[in-house]
N, C-alpha and C positions, 0 to 999 in steps of 0.2 A: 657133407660131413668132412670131407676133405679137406676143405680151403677154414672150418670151425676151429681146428686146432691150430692155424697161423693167424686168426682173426678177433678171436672173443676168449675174455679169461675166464664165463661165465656160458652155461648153457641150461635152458629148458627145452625138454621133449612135452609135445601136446600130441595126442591121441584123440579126436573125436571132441577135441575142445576142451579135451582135462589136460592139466598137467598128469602127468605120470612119470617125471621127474626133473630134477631139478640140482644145482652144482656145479662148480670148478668143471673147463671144460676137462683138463687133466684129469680128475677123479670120475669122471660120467665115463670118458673115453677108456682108462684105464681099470676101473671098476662099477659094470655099469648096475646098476639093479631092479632094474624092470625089465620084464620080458621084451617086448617094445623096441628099448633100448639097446639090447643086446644083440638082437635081431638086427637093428638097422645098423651098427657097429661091426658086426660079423660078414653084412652085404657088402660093406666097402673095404674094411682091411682084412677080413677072413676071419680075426678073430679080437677081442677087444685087446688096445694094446697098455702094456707095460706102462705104471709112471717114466722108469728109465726112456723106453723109447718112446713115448708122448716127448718128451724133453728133446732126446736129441734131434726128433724129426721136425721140432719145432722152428 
């Protein structure tokens, strides 16, 4: 998830072979909407981050 937001403009999340979701990495990262999603964004930065700081971190 990490290395996502210096690497791809674009992100899907698969769960069990489904999408469950899909989107701009900045807008998945920054507002994510699936439980899933959220989860795994919370595991690595604590909590989903800001468009502001999706940008600067970028």
């Amino acid at each position: 998830i990490g290395m996502m937001k210096h690497i791809s403009d674009q992100v899907l999340v698969m769960h069990q072979g489904e999408v469950v979701e899909r989107g701009s990495t900045a807008d998945v990262l920054a507002s994510p909407l699936h439980e899933l999603t959220k989860r795994l964004i919370a595991g690595h930065f604590g909590e989903a981050l800001t468009a502001d700081a999706w940008r600067k971190d970028r």
